[in-house]
C-alpha positions as CSV (number, residue, x, y, z in Angstrom):
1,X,0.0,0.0,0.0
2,X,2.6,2.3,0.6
3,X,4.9,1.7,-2.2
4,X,1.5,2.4,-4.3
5,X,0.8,5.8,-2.5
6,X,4.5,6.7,-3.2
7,X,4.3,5.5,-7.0
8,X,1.2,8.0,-7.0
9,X,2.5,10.8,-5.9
10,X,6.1,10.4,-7.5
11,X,3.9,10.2,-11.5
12,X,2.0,13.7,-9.7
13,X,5.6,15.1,-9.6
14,X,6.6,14.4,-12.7
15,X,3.4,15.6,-14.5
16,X,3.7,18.8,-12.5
17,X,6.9,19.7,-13.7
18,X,6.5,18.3,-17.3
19,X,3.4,20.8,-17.6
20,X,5.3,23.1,-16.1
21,X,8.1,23.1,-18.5
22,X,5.3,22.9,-21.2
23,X,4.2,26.2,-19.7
24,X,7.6,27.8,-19.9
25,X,9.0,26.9,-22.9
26,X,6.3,26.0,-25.6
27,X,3.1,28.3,-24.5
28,X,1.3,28.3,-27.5
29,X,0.5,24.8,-27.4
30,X,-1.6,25.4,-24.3
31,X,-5.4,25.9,-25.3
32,X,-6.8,30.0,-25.4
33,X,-7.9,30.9,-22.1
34,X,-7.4,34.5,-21.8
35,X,-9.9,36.7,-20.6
36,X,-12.4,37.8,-23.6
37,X,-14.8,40.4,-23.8
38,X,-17.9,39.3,-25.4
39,X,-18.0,40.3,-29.0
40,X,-14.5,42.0,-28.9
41,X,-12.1,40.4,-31.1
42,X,-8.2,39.7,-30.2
43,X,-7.1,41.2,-33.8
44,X,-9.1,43.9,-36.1
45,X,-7.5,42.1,-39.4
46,X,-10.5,41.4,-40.8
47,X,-12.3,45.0,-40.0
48,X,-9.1,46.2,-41.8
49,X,-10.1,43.7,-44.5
50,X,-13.6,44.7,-44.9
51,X,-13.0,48.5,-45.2
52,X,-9.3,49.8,-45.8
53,X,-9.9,48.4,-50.2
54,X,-12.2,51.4,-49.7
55,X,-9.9,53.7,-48.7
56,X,-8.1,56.1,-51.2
57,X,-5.0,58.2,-51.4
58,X,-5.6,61.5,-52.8
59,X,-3.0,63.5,-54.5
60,X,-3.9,67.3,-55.1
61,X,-1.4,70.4,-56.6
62,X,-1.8,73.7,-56.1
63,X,-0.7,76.9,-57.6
64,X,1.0,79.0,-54.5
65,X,2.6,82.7,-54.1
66,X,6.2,81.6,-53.1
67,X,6.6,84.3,-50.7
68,X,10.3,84.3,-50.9
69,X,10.3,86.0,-54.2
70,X,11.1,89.5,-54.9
71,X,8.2,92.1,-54.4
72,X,8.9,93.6,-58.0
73,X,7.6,90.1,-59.8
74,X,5.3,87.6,-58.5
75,X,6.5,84.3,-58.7
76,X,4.3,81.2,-58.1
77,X,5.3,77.3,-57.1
78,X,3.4,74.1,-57.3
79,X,2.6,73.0,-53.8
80,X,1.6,69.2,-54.1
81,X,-0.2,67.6,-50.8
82,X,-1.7,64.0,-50.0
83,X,-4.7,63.0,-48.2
84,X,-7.3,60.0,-48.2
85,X,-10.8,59.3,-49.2
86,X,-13.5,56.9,-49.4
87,X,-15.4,55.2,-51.3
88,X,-19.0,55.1,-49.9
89,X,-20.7,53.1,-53.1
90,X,-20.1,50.8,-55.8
91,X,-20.9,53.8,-58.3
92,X,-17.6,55.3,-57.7
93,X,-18.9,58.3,-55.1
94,X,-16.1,59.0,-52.9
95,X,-16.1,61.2,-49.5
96,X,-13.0,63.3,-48.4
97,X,-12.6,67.0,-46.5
98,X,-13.7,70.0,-48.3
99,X,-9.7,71.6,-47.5
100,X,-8.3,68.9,-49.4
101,X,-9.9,69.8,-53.1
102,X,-9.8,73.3,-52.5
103,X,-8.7,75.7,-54.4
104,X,-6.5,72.4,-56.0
105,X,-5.2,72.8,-59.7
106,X,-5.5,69.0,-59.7
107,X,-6.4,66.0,-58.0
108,X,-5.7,62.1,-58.6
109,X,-7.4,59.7,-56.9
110,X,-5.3,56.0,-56.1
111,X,-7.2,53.1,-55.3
112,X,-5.8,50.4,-53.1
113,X,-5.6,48.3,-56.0
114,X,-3.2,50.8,-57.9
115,X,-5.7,52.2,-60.4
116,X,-5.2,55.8,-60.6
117,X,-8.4,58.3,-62.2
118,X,-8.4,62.1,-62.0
119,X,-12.1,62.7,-60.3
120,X,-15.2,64.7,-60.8
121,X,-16.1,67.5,-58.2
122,X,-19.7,66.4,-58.0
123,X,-20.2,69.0,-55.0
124,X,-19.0,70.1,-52.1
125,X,-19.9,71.8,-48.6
126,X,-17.8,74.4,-46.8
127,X,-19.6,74.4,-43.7
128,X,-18.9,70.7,-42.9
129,X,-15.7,70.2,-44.8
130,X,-17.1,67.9,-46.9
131,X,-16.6,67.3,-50.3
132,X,-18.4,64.6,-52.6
133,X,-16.3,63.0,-55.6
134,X,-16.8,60.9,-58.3
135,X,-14.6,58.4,-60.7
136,X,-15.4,56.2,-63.9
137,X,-13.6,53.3,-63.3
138,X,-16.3,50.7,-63.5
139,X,-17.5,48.9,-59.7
140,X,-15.5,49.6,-56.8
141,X,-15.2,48.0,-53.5
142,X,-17.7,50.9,-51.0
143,X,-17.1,50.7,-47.7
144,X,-19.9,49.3,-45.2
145,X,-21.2,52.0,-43.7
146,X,-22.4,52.4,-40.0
147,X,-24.1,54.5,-37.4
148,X,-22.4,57.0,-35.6
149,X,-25.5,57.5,-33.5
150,X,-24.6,54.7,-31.6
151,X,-21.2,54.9,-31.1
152,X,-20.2,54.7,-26.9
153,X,-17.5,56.5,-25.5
154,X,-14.8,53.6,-25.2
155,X,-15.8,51.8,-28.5
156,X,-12.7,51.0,-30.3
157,X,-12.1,52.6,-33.5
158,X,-9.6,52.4,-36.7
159,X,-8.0,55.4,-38.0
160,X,-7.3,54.1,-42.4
161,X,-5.5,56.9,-44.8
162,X,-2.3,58.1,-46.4
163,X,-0.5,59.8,-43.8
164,X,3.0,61.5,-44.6
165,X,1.8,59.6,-48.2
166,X,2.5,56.1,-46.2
167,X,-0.7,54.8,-48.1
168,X,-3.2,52.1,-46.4
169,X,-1.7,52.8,-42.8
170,X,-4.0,51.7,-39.9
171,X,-3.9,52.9,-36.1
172,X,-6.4,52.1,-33.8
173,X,-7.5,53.9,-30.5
174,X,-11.3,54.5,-28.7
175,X,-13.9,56.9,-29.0
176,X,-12.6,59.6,-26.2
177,X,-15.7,61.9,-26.7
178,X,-18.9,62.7,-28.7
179,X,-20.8,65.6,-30.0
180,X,-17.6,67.9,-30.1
181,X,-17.6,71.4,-31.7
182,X,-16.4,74.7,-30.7
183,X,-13.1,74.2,-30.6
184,X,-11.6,74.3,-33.9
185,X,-13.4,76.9,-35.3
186,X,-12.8,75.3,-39.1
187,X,-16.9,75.0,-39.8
188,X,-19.9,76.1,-39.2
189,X,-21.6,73.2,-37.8
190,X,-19.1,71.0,-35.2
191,X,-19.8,68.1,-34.6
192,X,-17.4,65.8,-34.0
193,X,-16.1,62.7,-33.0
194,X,-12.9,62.8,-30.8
195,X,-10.5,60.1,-30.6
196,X,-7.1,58.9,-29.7
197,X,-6.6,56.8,-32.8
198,X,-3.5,58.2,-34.2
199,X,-4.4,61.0,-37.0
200,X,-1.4,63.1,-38.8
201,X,-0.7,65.0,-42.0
202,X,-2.4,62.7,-44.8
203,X,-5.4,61.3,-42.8
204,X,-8.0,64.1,-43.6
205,X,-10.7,62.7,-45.8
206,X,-9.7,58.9,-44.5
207,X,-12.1,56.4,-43.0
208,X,-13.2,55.9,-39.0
209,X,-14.4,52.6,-39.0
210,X,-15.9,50.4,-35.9
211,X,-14.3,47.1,-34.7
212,X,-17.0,45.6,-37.3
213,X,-15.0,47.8,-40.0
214,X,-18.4,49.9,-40.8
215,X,-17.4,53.7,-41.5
216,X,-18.3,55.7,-39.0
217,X,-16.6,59.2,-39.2
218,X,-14.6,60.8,-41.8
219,X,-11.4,62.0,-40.1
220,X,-10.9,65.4,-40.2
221,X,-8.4,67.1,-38.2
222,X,-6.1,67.3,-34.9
223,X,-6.0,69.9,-32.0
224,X,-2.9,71.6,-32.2
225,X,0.1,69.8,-31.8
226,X,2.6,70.9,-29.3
227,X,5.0,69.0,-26.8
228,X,1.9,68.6,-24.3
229,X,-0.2,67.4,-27.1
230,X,-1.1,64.3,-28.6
231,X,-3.6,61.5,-29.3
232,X,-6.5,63.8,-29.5
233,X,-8.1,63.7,-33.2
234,X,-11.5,64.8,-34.8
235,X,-13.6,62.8,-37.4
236,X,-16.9,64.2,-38.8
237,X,-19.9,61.8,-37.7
238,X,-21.3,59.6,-40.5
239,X,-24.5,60.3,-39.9
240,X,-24.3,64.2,-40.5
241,X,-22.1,62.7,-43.6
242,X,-24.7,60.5,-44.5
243,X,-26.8,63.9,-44.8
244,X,-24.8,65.8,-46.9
245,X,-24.2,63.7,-49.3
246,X,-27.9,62.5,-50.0
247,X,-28.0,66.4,-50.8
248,X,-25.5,66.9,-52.6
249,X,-26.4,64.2,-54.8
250,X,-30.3,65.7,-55.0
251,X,-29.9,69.1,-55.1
252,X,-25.8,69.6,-56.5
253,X,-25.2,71.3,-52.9
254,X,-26.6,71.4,-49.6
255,X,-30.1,73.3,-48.9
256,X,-30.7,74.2,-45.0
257,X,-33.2,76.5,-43.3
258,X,-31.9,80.0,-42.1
259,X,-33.4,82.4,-39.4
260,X,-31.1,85.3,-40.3
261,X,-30.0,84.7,-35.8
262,X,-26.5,86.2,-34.8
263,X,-26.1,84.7,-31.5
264,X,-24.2,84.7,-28.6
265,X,-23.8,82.3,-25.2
266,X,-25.0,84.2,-22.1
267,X,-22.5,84.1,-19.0
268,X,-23.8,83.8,-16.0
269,X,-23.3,87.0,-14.7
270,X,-25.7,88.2,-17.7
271,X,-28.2,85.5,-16.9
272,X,-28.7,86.4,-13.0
273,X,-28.8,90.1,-14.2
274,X,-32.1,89.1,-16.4
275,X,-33.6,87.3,-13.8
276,X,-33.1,83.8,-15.5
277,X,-33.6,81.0,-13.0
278,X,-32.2,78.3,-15.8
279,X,-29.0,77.5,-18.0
280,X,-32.0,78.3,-21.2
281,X,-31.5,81.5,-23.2
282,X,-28.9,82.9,-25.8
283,X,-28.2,86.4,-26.7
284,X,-28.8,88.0,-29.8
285,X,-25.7,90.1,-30.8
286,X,-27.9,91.2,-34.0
287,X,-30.1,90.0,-36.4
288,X,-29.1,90.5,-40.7
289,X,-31.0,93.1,-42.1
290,X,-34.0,91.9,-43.9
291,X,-33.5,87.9,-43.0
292,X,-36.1,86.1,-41.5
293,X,-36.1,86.6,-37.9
294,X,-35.3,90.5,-38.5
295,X,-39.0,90.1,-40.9
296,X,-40.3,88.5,-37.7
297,X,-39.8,91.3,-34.9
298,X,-36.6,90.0,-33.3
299,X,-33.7,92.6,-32.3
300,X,-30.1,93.2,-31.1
301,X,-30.4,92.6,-27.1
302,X,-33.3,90.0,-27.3
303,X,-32.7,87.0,-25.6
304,X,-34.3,83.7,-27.2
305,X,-35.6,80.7,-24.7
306,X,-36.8,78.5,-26.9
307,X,-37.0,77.1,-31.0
308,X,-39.6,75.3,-32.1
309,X,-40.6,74.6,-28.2
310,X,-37.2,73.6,-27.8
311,X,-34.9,75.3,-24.6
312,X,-32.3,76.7,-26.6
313,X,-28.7,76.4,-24.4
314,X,-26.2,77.8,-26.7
315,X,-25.2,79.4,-29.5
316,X,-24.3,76.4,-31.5
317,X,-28.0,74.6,-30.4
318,X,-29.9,77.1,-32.0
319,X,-27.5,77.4,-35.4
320,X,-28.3,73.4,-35.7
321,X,-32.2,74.0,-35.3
322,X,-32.0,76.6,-37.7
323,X,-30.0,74.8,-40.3
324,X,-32.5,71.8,-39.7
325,X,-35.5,74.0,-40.9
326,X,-36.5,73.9,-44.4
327,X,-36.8,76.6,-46.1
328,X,-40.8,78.1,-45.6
329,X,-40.9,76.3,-42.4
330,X,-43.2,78.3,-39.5
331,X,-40.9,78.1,-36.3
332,X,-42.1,79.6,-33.2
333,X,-39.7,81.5,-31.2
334,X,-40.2,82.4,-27.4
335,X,-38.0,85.2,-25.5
336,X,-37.4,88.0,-23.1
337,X,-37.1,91.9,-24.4
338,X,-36.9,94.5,-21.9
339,X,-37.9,91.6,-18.9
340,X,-40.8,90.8,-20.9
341,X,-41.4,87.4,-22.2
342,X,-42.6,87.7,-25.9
343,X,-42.9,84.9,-28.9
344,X,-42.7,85.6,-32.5
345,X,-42.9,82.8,-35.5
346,X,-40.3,83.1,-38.1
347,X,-40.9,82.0,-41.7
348,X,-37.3,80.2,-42.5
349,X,-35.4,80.9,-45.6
350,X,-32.5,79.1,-47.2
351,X,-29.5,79.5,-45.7
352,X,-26.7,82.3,-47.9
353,X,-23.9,80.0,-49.1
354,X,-21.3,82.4,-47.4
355,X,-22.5,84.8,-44.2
């Protein structure tokens, strides 16, 4: 009996340190039992697969003042720059940034399978820095697209361009923030999404995609870089992309509703003074002579509460309402003038191309 307990727990020994040096020096043979989270995948290969063939490198050139020539003669270089864009249907429609076409002498557009076409400008739209392009080159691989509506801070994204001209790089990071705007002052209408995914010189006009590889944004731009900066990166949601281009495609530019409003954010100090109890109200620094609102009553000092029964917060809430309008649209409009509450209904117009 004893020589069979000793047996027993000698063969325990030995299988212990067997696995053990099976543990040490050949790991990968053990089975995968890392921690998983559901429905996250331990590489984004096949995202990468699914979306970057829609993904293209645009090269633009540019006729520039070379401002190290002599006064007495104007001289004039060729500036050439690189960026992405992609392709969001089989037709050959392509998305990129509005900055990266203009004002360009030329563009080229390179597939990721080499072919190279010099694209139409079907349209484009300064206030988003959007731009819609279109080549001939027969049926193209269009990326998947998604919903940015329900992307969660912490989602993990993919950054897919041409940075520096390094053509179909990928970085990845997470969705650090939603609904951004006011802090670049490049458009009108901000929106975006922020994220740490790696975006540099090149990546304007590229793809945001999901872990699923479904576009999601079109990255746009970086805050500015200094030694205490990094990793923080802006991408225009798809669904205001979505939007835009629909439009574009309809109309051969973008049609949004207008009130003719020149507002301004109240401070608090301004708000206690007029007796507001609430963060509602916006001040209106002046109204354009002969728009909409101006037709309607409104003036420079009145404070608006709400649009269209909405509480109106800031500046930037209202200029979204407004642009949301169609043009002809009745929108009621509620306020304070002088400490007395009033409400007005503006007809909306259609929105002046340049203000």
């Amino acid at each position: 009996m004893k020589s069979t307990l000793v047996f027993l727990l000698q063969s325990v020994v030995v299988g212990l340190a067997v696995a053990f040096l099976v543990v040490l020096l050949r790991p990968n043979l053990l089975p995968n039992i890392g921690v998983r989270t559901a429905g996250q995948p331990f590489s984004y290969a096949d995202a990468v697969d699914i979306s970057a063939p829609a993904v293209a490198n645009v090269y633009t050139k540019r006729l520039v003042r070379d401002s190290a020539s002599p006064t007495a003669r104007t001289r004039f270089r060729i500036s050439t720059n690189f960026a992405s864009a992609v392709i969001i249907d089989a037709e050959g429609y392509l998305v990129t940034n509005y900055h990266v076409v203009a004002e360009a002498a030329e563009i080229r557009i390179q597939l990721s399978d080499g072919r190279v076409a010099e694209p139409e400008t079907v349209g484009i739209d300064r206030e988003t820095d959007l731009a819609l392009l279109k080549v001939n080159l027969g049926t193209l691989p269009a990326v998947p697209m998604g919903n940015s509506s329900q992307l969660r801070i912490g989602d993990v994204v993919l950054a897919i361009g041409n940075p520096y001209g390094l053509s179909k790089s990928v970085t990845q990071g997470i969705v650090s923030a939603m609904g951004r705007g006011g802090l670049l002052d490049l458009v009108t209408f901000e929106n975006f999404i922020q994220t740490d995914a790696a975006i540099n010189t090149g990546n304007s006009g590229g793809a945001l995609v999901n872990a699923r590889g479904e576009l999601v944004g079109i990255n746009t731009a970086v805050l500015a870089q200094d030694s205490g900066t990094a990793g923080i990166g802006f991408a225009i949601p798809i669904d205001l992309v979505r939007g835009v281009v629909e439009q574009i495609k309809l109309n051969g530019r973008v049609i949004r509703g207008w009130m003719g409003l020149n507002p301004d954010d109240l401070t608090t100090a301004e708000r206690l003074a007029l007796g507001l109890d609430d963060n509602s109200g916006i001040l209106l620094e002046s109204v354009y002579e002969d728009g909409p609102a101006f037709l309607a009553g409104l003036q420079r000092g009145d404070v608006v509460l709400t649009i269209n029964a909405e509480p109106i917060l800031s500046r930037r809430q209202a200029l979204l309402i407004a642009a949301g309008t169609n043009p002809g649209d009745e929108v009621p409009i509620t306020g304070v003038r002088d400490g007395e509450r009033f409400a007005v209904t503006v007809i909306a117009g259609e929105r002046p191309e340049i203000l």
